[in-house]
N, C-alpha and C positions, 0 to 999 in steps of 0.2 A: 130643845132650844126655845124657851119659852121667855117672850117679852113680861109674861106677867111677874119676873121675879124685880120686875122694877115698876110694879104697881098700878100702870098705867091699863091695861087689859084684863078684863075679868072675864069674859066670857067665850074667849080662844085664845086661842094660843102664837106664836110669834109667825110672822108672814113668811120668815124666813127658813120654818121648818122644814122644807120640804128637800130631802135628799140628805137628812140626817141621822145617824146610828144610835141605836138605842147601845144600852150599858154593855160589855162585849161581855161575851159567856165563854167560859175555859170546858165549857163540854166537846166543845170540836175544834181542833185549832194548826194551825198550819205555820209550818216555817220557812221562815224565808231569811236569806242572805245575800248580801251584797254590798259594794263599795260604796262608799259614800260620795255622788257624783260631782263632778267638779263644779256645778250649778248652785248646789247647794252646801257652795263650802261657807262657813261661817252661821253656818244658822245656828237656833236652837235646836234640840235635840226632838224635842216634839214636832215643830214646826217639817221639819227634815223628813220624821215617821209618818207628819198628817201628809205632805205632798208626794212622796212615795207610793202610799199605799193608799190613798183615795179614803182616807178616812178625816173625819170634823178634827180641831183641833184637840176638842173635852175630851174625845174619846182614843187618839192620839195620848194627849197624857196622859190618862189612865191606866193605857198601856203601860209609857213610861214607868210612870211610879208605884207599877206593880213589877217591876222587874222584869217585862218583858222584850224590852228593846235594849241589847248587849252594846256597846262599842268596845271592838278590841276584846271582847272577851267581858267584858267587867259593865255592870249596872250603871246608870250616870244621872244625875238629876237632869229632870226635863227640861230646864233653863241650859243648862249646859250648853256651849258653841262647839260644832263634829265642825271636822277639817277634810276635806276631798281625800278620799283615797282610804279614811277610816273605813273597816269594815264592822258592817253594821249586820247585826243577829237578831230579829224578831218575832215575835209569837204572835200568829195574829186567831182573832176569834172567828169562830164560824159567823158568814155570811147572815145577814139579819133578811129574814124570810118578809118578801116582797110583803105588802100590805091587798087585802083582798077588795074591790069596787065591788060594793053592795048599793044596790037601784034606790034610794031614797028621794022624796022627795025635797025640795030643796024651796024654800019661803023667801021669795025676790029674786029668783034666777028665772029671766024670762028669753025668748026665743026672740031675735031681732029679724033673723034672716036663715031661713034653710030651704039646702037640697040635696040630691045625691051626693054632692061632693064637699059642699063643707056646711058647720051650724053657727050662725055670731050669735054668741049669747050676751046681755047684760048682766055682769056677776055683780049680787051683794055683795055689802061688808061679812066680814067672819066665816067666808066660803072658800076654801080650798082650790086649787085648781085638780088638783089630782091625789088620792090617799097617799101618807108615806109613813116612816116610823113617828110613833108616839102621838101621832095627829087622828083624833076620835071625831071629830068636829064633820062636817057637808062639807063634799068637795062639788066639783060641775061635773066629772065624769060620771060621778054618783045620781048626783040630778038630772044628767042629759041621759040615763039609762033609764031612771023615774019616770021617763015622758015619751019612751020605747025607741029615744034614736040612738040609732048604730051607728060607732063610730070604728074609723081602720083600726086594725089590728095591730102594723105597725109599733114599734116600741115597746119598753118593757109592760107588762102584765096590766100595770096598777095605774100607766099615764098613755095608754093607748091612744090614739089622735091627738094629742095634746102637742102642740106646735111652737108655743110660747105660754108664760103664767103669768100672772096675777100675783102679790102679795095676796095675804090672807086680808089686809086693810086696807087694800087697795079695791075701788070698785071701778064699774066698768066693760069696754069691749074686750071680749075673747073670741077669736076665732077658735073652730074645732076640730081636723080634719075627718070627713066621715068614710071618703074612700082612699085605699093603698095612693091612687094619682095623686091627689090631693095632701094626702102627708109628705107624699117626697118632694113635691111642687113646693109647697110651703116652707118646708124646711131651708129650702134650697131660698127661698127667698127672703127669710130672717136671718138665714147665717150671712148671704149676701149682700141685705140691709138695703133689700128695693122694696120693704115695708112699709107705709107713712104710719108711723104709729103717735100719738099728738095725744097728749096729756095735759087737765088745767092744775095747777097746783095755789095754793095759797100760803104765800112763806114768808114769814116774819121781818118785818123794817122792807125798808128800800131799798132796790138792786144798783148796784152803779156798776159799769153802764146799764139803762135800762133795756137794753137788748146787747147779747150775747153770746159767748161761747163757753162750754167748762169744756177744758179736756186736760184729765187729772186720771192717772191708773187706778183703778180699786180693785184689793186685794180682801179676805179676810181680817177682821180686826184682829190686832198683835195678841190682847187679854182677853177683849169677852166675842166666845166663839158665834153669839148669836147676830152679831153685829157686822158690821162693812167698814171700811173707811181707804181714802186717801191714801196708796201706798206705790212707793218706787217699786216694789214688786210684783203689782198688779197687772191686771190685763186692762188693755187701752181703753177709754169710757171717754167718751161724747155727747155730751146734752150741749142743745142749741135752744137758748129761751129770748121770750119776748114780754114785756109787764104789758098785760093788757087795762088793769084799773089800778090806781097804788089809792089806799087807804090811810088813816091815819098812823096802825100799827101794823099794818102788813100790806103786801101786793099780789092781787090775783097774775097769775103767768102762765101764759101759753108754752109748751113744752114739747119739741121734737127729739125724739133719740136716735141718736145716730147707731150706736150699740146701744146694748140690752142686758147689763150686769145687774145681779142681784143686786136690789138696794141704791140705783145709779140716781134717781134722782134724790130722795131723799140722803144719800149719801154727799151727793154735791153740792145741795145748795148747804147742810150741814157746815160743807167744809169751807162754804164763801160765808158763814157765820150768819145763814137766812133761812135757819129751819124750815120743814114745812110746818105750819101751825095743827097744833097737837100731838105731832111726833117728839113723846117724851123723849125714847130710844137714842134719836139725835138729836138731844138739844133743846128742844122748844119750850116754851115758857108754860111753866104749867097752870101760873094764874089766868092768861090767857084764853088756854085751852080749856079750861073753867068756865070762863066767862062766856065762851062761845059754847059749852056744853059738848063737844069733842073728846071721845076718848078713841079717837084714833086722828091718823096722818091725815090731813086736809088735799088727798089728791086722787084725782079719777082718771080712767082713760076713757079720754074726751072722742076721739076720733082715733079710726080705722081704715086705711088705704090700701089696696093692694089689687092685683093684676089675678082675676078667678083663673084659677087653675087648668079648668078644662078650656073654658070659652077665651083666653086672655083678655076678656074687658078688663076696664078696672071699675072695681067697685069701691062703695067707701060707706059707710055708719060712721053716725051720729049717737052720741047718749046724753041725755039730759043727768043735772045734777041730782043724788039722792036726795033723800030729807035732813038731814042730819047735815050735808054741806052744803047744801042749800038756807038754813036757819040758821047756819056760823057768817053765811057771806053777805045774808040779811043784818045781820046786826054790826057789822063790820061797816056796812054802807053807811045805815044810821048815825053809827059813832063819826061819821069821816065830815 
């Protein structure tokens, strides 16, 4: 799921890689059967296989349009709407072999805060939060092994302590968890959203109202699987924003999440038709994005809040802006 097939990234790959299958292999392969649940009556036919079976949508149809998801017996193009109660006959590929965490070191991923129990790191642009298919590029888990710290064991193989992520062009705070208490603490406390997590972003023209609410579902985009957007079928997404400086062509904003969907803010302010500036992906102007020398989304996580796990203080980080959006928001000022 690579952003660079629209030009805009050359030197990684899409932020939203991570938890994607590579091409499926007919060397091992499993069947399965079953009705077509009443949930998903009306869908397309791919659409149906992707939520099924926990597979992307690309590789979902591929399936499809290689023949291997029957309805009723018979092949059907992936566009195709199944009806509740159709039984559906699938061939799925063998399992895509976890990605291995090899100790590298990682150029801008710095330590803000550690101890036994967790690490806040500042993540670069074009860093990973964790290895996954097709992604060759520095993740943190990669870089926090580079620097000999241990993190819980905890989850699958390859996103061990990893409690939340990052886009890959997203910079910023990440926490890490380093011990077993510490991943189950945390977990527990982003799925239940006593998180303060506060992001700046810089997004195209002027908000009205200048402080706000979005709450708009986002689902996977209908065509292109590497995307997000706006959909009646999504799961529920809440950003809460604030225009901290409005400029001539755009406005810096303060940004709280209420959830934490793939793609949520740049997704939403997209769908209020206020890019973040530089995010080709969704929208944004790319003489712009030029002009301010950005090739990526203009948005960081600004702040970090949350209750330490062992001790229950609460603790909270601060990150300054990198160089790159720091020199967009300089000349933004200038122009204003």
């Amino acid at each position: 799921m690579s952003e660079r097939t629209e030009g805009e990234f050359s030197a990684w790959r899409d932020p939203s890689h991570e938890g994607h299958e590579s091409t499926p292999s007919r060397h091992s392969v499993t069947q399965r059967s079953l009705p077509v649940p009443d949930g998903l009556d009306g869908m397309r036919l791919d659409q149906v296989v992707s939520r099924l079976f926990g597979l992307s949508r690309t590789a979902a149809a591929t399936l499809v349009e290689a023949g291997d998801a029957l309805v009723d017996g018979y092949p059907r193009p992936k566009s195709d709407k199944v009806t509740a109660g159709s039984w559906l006959e699938v061939t799925l590929p063998a399992p895509v072999t976890a990605p291995v965490v090899v100790a590298e070191p990682v150029t801008g991923l710095t330590i803000v805060y550690s101890d036994d129990d967790i690490v806040v790191v500042d993540k670069p642009v074009g860093v990973a939060a964790h290895p996954s298919p097709g992604w060759t590029g520095p993740t943190v888990v990669g870089g926090l092994a580079a620097m000999g710290q241990n993190v819980a064991t905890s989850g699958a193989a390859e996103r061990q302590g990893i409690v939340h992520r990052l886009d890959v062009g997203t910079t910023g705070l990440m926490v890490v968890a380093k011990s077993e208490l510490a991943y189950s603490v945390l977990k527990r406390a982003f799925k239940e959203r006593e998180v303060d997590k506060r992001y700046h972003a810089v997004v195209q023209g002027h908000l009205d109202p200048l402080r706000g609410t979005i709450d708009a579902p986002i689902d996977r985009h209908p065509t292109a699987d590497y995307k997000y957007a706006v959909m009646s079928t999504g799961k529920p997404s809440i950003t809460h924003y604030d225009t901290l400086e409005a400029f001539r062509s755009a406005s810096l904003v303060d940004v709280k999440l209420e959830t934490g969907r793939t793609h949520q803010i740049r997704v939403h302010f997209s769908a209020m038709r206020h890019p973040c500036v530089g995010d080709l992906t969704y929208g944004a102007d790319p003489t712009l994005a030029a002009r301010l020398k950005l090739n990526r989304q203009w948005l960081h996580a600004r702040e970090l809040g949350f209750l330490h796990p062992r001790t229950h203080d609460e603790v909270r980080f601060v990150s300054d802006y990198p160089d790159d959006l720091k020199y967009a928001l300089d000349v933004l000022q200038d122009a204003s």
